[in-house]
TIRO-2110 file (N, C-alpha, C; in Angstrom, 1 decimal):
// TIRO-2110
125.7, -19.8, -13.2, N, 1, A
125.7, -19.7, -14.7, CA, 1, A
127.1, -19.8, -15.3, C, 1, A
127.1, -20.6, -16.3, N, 2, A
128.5, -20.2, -16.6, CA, 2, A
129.1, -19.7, -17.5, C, 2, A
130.4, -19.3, -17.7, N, 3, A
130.8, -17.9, -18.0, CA, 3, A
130.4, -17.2, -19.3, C, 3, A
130.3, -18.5, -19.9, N, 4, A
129.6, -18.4, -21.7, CA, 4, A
129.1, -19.4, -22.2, C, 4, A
127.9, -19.6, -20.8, N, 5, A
127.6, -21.1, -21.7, CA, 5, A
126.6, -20.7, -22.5, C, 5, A
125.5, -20.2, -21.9, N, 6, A
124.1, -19.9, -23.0, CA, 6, A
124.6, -19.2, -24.2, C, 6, A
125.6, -18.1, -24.3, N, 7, A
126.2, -17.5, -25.9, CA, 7, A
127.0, -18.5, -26.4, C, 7, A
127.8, -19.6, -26.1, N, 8, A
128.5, -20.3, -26.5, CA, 8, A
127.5, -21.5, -27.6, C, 8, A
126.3, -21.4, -26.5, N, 9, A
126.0, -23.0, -26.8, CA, 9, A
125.1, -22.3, -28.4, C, 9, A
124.3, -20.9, -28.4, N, 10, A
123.8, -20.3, -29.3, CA, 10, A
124.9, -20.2, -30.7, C, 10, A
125.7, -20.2, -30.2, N, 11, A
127.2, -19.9, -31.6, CA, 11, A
127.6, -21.8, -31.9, C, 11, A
127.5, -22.5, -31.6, N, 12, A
127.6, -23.9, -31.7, CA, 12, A
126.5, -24.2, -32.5, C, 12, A
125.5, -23.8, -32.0, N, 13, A
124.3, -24.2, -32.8, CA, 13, A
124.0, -23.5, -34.2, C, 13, A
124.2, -22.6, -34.3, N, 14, A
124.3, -21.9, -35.6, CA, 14, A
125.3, -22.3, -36.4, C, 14, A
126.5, -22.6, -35.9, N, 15, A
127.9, -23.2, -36.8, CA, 15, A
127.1, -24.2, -37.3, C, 15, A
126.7, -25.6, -36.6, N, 16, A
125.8, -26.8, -37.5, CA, 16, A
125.0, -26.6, -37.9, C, 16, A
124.4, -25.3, -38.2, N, 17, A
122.6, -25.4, -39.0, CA, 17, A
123.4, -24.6, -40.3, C, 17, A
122.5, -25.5, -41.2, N, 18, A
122.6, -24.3, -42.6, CA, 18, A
121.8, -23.6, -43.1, C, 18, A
122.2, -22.1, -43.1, N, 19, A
120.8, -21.5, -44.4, CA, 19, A
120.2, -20.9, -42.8, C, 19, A
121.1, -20.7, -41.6, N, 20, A
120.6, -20.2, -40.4, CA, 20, A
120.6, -18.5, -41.0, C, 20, A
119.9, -18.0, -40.6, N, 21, A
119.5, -16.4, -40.8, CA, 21, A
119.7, -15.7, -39.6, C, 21, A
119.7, -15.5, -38.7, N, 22, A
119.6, -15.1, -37.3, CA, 22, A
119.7, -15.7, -35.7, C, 22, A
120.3, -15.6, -35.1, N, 23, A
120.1, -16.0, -34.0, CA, 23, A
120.4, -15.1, -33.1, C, 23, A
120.0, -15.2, -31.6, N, 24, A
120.4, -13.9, -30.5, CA, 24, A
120.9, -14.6, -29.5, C, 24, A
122.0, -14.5, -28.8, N, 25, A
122.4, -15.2, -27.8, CA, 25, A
122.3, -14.1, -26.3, C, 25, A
121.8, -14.2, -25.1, N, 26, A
121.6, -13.0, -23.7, CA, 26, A
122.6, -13.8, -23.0, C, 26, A
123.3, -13.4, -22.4, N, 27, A
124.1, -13.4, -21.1, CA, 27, A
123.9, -12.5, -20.2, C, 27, A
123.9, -12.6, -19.3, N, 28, A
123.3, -11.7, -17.9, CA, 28, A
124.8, -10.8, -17.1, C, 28, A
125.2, -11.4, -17.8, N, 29, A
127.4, -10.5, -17.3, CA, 29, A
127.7, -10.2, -18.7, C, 29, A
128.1, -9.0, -18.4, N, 30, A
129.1, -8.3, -19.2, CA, 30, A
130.1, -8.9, -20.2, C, 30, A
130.7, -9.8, -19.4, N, 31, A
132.1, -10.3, -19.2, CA, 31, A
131.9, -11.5, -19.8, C, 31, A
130.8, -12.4, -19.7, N, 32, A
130.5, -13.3, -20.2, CA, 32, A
130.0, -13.1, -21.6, C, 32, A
129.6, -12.2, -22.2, N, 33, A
128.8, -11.3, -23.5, CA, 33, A
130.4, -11.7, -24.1, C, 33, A
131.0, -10.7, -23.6, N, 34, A
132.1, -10.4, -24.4, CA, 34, A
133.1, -11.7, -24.4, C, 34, A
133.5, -12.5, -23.9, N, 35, A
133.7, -13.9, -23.9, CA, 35, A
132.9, -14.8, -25.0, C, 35, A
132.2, -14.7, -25.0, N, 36, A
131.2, -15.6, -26.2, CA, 36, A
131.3, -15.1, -27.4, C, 36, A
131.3, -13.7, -27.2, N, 37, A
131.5, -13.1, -29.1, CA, 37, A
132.4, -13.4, -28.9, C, 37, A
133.7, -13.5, -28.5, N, 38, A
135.1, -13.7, -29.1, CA, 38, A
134.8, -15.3, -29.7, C, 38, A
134.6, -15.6, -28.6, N, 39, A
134.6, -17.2, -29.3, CA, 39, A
134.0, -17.9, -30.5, C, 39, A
132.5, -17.1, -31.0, N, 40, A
131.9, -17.4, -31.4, CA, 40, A
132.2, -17.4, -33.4, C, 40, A
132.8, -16.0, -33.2, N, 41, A
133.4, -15.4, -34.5, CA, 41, A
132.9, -16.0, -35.6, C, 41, A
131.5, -15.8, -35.8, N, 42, A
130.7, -15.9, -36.7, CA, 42, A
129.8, -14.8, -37.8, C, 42, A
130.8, -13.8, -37.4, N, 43, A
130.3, -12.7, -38.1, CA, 43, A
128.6, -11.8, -37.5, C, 43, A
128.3, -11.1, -38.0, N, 44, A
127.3, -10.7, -37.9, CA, 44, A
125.3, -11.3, -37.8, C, 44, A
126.1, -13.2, -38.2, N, 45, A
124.5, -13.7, -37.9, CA, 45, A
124.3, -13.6, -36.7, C, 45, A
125.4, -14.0, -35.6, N, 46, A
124.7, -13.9, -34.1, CA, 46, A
124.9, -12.6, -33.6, C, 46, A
124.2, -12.3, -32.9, N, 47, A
123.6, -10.8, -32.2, CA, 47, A
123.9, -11.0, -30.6, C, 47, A
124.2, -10.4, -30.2, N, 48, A
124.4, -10.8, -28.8, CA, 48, A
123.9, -9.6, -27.7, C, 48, A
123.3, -10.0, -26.7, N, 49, A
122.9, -9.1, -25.6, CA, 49, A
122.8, -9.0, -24.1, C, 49, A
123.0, -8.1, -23.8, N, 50, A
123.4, -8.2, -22.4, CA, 50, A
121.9, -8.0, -21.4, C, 50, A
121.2, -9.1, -20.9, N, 51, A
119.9, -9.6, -20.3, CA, 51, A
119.9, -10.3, -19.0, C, 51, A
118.9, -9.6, -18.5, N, 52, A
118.5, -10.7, -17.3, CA, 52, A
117.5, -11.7, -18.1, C, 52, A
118.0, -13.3, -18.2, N, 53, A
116.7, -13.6, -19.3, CA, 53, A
116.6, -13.3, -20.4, C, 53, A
115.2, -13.7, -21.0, N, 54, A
115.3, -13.1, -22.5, CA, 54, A
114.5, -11.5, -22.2, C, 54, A
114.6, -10.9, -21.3, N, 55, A
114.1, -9.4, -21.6, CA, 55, A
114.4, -8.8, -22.5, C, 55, A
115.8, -8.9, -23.0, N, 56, A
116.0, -8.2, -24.2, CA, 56, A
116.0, -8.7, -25.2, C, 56, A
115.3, -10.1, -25.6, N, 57, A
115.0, -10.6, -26.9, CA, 57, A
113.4, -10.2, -27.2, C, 57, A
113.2, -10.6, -28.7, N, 58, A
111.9, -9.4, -29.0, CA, 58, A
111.6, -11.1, -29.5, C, 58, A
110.2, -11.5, -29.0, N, 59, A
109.6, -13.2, -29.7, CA, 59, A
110.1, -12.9, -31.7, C, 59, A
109.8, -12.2, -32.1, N, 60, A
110.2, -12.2, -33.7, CA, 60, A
111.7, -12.7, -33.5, C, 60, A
112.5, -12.6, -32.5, N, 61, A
114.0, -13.3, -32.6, CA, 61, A
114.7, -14.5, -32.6, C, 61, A
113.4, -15.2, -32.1, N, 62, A
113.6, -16.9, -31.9, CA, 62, A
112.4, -17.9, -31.9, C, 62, A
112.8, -18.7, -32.6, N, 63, A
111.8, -19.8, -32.7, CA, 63, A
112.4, -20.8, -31.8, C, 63, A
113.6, -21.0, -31.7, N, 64, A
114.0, -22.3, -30.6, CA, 64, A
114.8, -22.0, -30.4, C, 64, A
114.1, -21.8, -28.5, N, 65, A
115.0, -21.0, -27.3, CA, 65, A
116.2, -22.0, -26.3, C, 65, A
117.4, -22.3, -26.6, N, 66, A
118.4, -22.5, -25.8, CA, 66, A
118.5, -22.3, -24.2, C, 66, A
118.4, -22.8, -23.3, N, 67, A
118.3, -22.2, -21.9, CA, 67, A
118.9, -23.3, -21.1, C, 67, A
120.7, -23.5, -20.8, N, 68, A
121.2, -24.7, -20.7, CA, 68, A
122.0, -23.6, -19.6, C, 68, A
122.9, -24.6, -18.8, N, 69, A
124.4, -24.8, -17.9, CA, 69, A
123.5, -23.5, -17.0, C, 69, A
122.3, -23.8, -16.2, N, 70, A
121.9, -22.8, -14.9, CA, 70, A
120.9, -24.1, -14.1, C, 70, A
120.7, -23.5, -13.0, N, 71, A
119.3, -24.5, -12.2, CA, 71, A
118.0, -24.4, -12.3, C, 71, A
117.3, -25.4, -12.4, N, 72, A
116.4, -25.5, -12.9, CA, 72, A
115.3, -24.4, -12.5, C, 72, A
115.4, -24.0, -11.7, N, 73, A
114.8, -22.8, -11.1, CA, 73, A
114.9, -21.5, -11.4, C, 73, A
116.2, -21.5, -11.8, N, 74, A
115.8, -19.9, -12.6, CA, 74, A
115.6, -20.4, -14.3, C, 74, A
115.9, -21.6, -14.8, N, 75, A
115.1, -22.0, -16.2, CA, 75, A
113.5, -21.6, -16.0, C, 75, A
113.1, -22.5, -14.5, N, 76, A
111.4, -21.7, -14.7, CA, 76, A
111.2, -20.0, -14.8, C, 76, A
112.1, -20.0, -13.9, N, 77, A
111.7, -18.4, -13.8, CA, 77, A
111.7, -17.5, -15.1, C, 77, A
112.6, -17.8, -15.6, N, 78, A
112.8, -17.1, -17.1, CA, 78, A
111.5, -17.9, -17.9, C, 78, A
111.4, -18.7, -18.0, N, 79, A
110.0, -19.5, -19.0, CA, 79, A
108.7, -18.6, -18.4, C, 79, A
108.5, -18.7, -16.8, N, 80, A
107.5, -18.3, -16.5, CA, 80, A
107.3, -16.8, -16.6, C, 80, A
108.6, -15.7, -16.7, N, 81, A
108.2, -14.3, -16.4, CA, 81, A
108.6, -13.7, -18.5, C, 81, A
108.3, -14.9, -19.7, N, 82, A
108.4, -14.3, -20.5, CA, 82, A
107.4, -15.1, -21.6, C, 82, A
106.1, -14.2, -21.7, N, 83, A
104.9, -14.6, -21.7, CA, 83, A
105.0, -15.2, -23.5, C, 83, A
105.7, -14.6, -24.2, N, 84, A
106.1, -14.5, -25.8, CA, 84, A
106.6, -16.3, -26.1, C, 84, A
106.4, -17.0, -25.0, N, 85, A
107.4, -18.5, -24.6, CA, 85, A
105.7, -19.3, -25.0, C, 85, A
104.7, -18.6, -24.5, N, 86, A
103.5, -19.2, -24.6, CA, 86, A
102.8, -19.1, -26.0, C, 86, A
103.2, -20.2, -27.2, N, 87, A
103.1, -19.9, -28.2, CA, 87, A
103.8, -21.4, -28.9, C, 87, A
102.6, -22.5, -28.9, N, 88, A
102.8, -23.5, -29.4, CA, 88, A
103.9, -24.1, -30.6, C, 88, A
104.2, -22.9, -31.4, N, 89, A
105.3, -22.8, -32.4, CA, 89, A
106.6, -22.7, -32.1, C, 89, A
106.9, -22.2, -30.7, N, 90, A
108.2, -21.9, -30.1, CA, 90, A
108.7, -23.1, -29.9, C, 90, A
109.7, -23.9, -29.7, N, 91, A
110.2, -24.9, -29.3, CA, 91, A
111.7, -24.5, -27.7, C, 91, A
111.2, -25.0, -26.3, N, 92, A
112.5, -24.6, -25.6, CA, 92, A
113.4, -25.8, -25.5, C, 92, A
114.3, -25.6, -25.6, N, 93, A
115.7, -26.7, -25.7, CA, 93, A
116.5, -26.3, -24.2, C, 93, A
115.9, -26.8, -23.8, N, 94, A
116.4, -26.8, -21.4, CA, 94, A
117.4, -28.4, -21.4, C, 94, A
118.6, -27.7, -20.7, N, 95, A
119.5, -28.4, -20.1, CA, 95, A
119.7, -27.8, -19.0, C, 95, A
119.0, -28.2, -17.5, N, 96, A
118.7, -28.2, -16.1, CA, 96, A
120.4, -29.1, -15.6, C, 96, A
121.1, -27.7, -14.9, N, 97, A
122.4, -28.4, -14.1, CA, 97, A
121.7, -29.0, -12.5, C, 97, A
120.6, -28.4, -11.9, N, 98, A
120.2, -28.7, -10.6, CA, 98, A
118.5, -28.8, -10.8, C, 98, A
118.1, -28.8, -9.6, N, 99, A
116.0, -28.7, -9.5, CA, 99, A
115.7, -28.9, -10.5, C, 99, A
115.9, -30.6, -11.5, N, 100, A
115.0, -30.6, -12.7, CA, 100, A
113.8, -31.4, -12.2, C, 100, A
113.7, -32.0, -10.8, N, 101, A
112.1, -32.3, -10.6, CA, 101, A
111.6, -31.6, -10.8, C, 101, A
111.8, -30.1, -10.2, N, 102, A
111.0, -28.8, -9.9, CA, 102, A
110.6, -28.2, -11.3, C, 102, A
111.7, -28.5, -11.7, N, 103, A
111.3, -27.6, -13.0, CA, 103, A
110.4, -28.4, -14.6, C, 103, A
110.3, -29.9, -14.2, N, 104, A
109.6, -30.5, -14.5, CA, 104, A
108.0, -30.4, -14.3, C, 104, A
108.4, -30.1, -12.8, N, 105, A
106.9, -29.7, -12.4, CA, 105, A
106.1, -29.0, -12.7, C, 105, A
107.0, -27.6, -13.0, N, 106, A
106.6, -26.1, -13.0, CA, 106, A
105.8, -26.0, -14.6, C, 106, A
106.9, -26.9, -15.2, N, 107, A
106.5, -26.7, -16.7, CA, 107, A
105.4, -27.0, -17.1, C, 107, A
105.0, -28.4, -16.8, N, 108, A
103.5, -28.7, -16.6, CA, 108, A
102.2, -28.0, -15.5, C, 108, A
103.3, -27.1, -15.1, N, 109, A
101.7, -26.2, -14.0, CA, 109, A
101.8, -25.5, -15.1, C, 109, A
102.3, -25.0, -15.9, N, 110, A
102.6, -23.3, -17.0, CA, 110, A
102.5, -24.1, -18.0, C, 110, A
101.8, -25.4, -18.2, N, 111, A
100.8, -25.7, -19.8, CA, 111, A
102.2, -26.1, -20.7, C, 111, A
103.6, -26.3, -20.4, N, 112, A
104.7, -26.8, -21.4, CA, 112, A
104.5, -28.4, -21.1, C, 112, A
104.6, -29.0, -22.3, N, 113, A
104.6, -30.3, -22.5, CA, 113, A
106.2, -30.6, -23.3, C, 113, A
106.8, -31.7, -22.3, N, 114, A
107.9, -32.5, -22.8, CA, 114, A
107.8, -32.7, -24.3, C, 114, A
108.5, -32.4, -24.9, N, 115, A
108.5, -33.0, -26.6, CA, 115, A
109.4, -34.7, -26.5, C, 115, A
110.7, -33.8, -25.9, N, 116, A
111.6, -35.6, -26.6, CA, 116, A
112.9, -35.2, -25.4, C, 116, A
113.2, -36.4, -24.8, N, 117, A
114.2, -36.2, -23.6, CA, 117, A
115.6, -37.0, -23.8, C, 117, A
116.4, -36.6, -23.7, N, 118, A
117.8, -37.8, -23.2, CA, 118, A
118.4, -37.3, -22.4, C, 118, A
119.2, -38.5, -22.2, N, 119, A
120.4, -38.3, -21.2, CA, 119, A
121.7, -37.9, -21.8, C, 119, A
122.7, -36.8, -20.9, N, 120, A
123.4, -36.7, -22.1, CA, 120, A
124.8, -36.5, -21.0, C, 120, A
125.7, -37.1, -21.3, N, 121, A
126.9, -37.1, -20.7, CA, 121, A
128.2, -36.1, -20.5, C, 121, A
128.5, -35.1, -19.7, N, 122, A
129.4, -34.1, -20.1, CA, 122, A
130.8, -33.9, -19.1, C, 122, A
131.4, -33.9, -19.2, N, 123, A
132.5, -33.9, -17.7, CA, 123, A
132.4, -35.2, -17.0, C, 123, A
132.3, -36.2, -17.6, N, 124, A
132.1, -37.4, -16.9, CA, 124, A
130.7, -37.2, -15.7, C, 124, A
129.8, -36.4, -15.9, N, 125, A
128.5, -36.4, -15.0, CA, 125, A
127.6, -36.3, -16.2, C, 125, A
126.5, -36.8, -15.7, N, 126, A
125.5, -37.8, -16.4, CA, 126, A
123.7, -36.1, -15.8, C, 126, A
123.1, -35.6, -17.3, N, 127, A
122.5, -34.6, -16.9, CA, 127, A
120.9, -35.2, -17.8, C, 127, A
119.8, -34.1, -17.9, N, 128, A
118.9, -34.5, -18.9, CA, 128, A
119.1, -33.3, -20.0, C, 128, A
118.4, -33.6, -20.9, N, 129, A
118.6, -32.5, -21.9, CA, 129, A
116.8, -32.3, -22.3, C, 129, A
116.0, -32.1, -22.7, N, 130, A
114.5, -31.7, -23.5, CA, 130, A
114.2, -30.8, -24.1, C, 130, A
113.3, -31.1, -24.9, N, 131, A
113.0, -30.0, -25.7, CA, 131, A
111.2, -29.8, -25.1, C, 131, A
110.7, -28.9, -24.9, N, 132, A
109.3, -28.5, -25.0, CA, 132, A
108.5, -27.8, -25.2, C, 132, A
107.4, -27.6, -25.3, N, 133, A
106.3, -26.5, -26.0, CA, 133, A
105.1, -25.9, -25.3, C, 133, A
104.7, -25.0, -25.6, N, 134, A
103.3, -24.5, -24.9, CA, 134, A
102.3, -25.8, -25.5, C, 134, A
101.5, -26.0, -24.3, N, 135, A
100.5, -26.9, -24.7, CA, 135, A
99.1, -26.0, -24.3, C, 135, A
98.9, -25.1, -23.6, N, 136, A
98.0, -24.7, -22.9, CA, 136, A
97.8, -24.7, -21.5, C, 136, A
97.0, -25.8, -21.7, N, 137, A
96.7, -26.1, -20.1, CA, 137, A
97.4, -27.1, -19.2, C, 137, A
97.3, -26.7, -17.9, N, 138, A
97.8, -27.8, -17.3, CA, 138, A
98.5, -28.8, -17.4, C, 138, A
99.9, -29.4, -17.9, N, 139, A
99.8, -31.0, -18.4, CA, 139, A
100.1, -31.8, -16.9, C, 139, A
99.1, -32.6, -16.9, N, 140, A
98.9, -34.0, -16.5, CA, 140, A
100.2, -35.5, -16.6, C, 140, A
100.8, -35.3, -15.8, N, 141, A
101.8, -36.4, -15.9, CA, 141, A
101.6, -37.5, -14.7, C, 141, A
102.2, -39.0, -14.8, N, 142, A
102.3, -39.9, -13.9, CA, 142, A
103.0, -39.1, -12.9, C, 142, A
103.3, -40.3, -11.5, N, 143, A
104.4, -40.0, -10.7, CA, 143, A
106.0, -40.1, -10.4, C, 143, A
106.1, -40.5, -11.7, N, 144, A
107.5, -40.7, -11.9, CA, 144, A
108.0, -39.7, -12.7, C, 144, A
107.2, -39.0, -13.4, N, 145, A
107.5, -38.0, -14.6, CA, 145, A
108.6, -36.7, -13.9, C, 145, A
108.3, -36.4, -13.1, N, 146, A
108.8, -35.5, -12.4, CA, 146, A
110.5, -35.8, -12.0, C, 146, A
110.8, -37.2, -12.1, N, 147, A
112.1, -37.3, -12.0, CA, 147, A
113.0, -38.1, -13.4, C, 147, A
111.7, -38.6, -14.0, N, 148, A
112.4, -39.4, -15.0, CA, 148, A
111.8, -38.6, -16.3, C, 148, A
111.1, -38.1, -16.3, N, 149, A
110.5, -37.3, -17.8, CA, 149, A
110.4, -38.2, -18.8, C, 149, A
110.7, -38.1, -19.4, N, 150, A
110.9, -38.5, -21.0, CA, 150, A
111.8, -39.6, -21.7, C, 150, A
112.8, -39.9, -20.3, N, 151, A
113.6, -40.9, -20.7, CA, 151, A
112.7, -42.4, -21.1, C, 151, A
113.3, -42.7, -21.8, N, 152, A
113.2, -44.1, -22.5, CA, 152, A
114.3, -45.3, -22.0, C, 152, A
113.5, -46.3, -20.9, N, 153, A
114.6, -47.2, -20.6, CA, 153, A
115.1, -47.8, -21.7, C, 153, A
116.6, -47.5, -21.0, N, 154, A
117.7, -48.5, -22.0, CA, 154, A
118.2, -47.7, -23.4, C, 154, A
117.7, -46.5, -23.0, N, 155, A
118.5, -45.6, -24.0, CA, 155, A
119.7, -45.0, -23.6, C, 155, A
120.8, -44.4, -24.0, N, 156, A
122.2, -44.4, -24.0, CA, 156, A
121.8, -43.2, -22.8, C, 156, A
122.7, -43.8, -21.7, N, 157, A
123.0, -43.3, -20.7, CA, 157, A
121.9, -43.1, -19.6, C, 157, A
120.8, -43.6, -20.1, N, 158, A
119.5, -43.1, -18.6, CA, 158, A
119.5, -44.3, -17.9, C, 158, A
120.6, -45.7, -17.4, N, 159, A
120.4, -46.0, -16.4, CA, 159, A
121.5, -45.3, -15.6, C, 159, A
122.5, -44.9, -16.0, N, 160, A
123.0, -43.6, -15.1, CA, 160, A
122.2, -42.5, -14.8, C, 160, A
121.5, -42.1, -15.7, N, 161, A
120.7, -40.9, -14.7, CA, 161, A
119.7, -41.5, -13.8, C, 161, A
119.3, -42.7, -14.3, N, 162, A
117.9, -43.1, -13.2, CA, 162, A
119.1, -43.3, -11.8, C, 162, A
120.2, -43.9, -11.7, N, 163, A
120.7, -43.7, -10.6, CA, 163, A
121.4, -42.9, -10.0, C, 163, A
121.3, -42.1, -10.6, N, 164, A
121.5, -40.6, -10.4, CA, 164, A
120.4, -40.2, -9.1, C, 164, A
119.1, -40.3, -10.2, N, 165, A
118.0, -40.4, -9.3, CA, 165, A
117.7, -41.0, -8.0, C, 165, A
118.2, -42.2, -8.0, N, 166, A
117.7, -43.0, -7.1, CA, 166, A
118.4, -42.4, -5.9, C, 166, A
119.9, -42.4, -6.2, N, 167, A
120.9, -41.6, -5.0, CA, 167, A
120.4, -40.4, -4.6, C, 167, A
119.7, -39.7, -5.1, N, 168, A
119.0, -38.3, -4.7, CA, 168, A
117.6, -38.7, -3.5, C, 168, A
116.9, -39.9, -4.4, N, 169, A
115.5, -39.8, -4.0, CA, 169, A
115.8, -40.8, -2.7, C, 169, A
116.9, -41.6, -2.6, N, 170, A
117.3, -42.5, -1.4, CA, 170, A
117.8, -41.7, 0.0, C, 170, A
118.5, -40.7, -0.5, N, 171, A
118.5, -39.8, 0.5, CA, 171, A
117.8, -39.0, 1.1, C, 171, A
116.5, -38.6, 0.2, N, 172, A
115.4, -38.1, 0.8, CA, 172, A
114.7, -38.8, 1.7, C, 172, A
114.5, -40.3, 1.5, N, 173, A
113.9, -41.1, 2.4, CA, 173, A
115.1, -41.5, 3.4, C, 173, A
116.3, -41.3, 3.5, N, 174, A
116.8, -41.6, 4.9, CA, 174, A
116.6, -40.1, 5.9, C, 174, A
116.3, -39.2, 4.8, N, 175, A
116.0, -37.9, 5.7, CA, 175, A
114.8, -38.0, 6.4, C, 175, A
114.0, -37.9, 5.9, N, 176, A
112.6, -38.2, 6.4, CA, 176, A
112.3, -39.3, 7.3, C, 176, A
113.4, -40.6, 7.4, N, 177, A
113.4, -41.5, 8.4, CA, 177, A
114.0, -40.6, 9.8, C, 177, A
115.0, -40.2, 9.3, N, 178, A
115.8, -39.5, 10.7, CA, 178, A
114.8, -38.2, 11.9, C, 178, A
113.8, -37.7, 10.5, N, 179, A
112.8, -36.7, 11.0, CA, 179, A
111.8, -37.4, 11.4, C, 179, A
111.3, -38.6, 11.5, N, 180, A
109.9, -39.5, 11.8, CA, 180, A
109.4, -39.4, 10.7, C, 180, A
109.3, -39.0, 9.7, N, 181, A
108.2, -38.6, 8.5, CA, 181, A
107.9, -40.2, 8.2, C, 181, A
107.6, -41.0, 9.1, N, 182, A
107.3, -42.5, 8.0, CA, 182, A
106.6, -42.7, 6.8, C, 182, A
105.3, -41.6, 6.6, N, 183, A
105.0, -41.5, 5.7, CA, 183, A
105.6, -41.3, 4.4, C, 183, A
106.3, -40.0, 4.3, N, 184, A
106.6, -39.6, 3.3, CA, 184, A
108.1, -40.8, 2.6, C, 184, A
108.4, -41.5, 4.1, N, 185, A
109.7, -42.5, 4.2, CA, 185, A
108.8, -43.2, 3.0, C, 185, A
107.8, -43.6, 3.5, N, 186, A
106.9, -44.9, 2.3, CA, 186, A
106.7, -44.6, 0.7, C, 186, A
106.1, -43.1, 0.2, N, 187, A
105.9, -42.9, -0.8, CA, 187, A
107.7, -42.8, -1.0, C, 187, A
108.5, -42.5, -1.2, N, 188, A
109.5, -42.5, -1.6, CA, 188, A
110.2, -43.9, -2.0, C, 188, A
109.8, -44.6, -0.7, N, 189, A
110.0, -46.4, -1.1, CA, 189, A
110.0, -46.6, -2.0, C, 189, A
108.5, -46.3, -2.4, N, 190, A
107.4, -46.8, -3.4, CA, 190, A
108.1, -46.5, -4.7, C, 190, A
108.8, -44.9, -4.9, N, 191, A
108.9, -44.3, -5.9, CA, 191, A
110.5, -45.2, -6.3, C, 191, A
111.0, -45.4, -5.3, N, 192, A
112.5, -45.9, -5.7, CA, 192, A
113.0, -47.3, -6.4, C, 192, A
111.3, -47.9, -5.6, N, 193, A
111.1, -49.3, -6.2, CA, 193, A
110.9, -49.7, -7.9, C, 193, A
109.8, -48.5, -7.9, N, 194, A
109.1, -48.4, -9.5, CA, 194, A
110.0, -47.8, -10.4, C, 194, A
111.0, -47.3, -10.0, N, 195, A
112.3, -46.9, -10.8, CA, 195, A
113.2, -47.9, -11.1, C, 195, A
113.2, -48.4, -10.0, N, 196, A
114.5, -49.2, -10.0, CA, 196, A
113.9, -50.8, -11.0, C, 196, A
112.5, -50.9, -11.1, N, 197, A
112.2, -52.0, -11.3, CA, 197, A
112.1, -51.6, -12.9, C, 197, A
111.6, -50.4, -13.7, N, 198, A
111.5, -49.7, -15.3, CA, 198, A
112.7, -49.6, -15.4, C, 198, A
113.7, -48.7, -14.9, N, 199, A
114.8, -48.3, -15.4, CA, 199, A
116.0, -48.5, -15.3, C, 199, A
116.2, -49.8, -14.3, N, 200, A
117.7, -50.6, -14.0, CA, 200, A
117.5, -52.3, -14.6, C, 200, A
118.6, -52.9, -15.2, N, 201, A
118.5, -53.7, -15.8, CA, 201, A
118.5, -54.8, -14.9, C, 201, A
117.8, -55.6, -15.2, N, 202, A
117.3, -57.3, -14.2, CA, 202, A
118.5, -58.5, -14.1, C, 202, A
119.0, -58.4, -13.3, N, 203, A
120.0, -59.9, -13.4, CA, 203, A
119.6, -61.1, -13.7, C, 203, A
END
């Protein structure tokens, strides 16, 4: 997690909105809390708390939940163990640093549907950014969804993340050659092909 990113990125975002009323920013360290209000020095609109998650946010605190610079795995965890999230009006704004297949996955077993996806460039590394919502039930995605989401080929910067992808998903299949898995060697093939053939540009 880093040191002030989720309170940082909540004080950023309140600077550009106007006519903002409230906002709560949690950090899970001490140290990191107190780091972000310094920085933030925005007076009394942002609130700040010291949380595992949003345990210490009350749903009347947020309409659109920030959950950036962690792995995608504890972004589920927190989505999944805060029930107040399931509530089609909410909107979550997830920037996944690691496991964003997984947490692509997860979101659609726990009824959240992708709203709108990009790629977005930070430190010279290439990440996804999304926004999504309670949909209910189950969502139903293709087989590419899980690595490519929402991107739109040939939009700024997703043929770097698709090969981002591919270097991830190419290495799986030399693993699975090294273990015998032929099988799983093939669906990966498959997957790297139909990537490579949507989302990388044709000579």
């Amino acid at each position: 997690m880093e040191e002030n990113g989720h309170a940082q990125q909540a004080a950023d975002l309140l600077e550009k909105a106007q006519g903002a009323v409230q906002e709560a920013a949690a950090e899970v360290k001490a140290g990191a809390r107190k780091a972000a209000k310094k920085a933030a020095e925005v007076g009394e609109e942002l609130s700040f708390r010291l949380s595992d998650g949003l345990r210490a946010v009350l749903p009347q605190e947020a309409g659109d939940v920030v959950l950036a610079g962690m792995g995608g795995e504890l972004i589920l965890r927190i989505v999944g163990e805060t029930p107040w999230l399931r509530d089609g009006a909410k909107r979550l704004v997830l920037q996944p640093m690691s496991s964003v297949a997984e947490l692509r996955r997860g979101l659609a077993e726990l009824g959240f549907q992708v709203l709108q996806e990009q790629a977005v460039v930070d430190g010279g590394k290439v990440y996804s950014a999304f926004s999504a919502a309670y949909q209910g039930a189950p969502v139903k995605n293709g087989p590419l969804y899980p690595y490519l989401g929402k991107l739109i080929p040939g939009a700024p910067h997703v043929e770097d993340y698709a090969r981002k992808v591919l270097r991830g998903l190419e290495a799986q299949r030399q693993g699975a050659l090294h273990q015998g898995d032929s099988q799983r060697a093939a669906q990966l093939e498959e997957l790297l092909s139909q990537i490579g053939q949507i989302y990388l540009p044709r000579a």
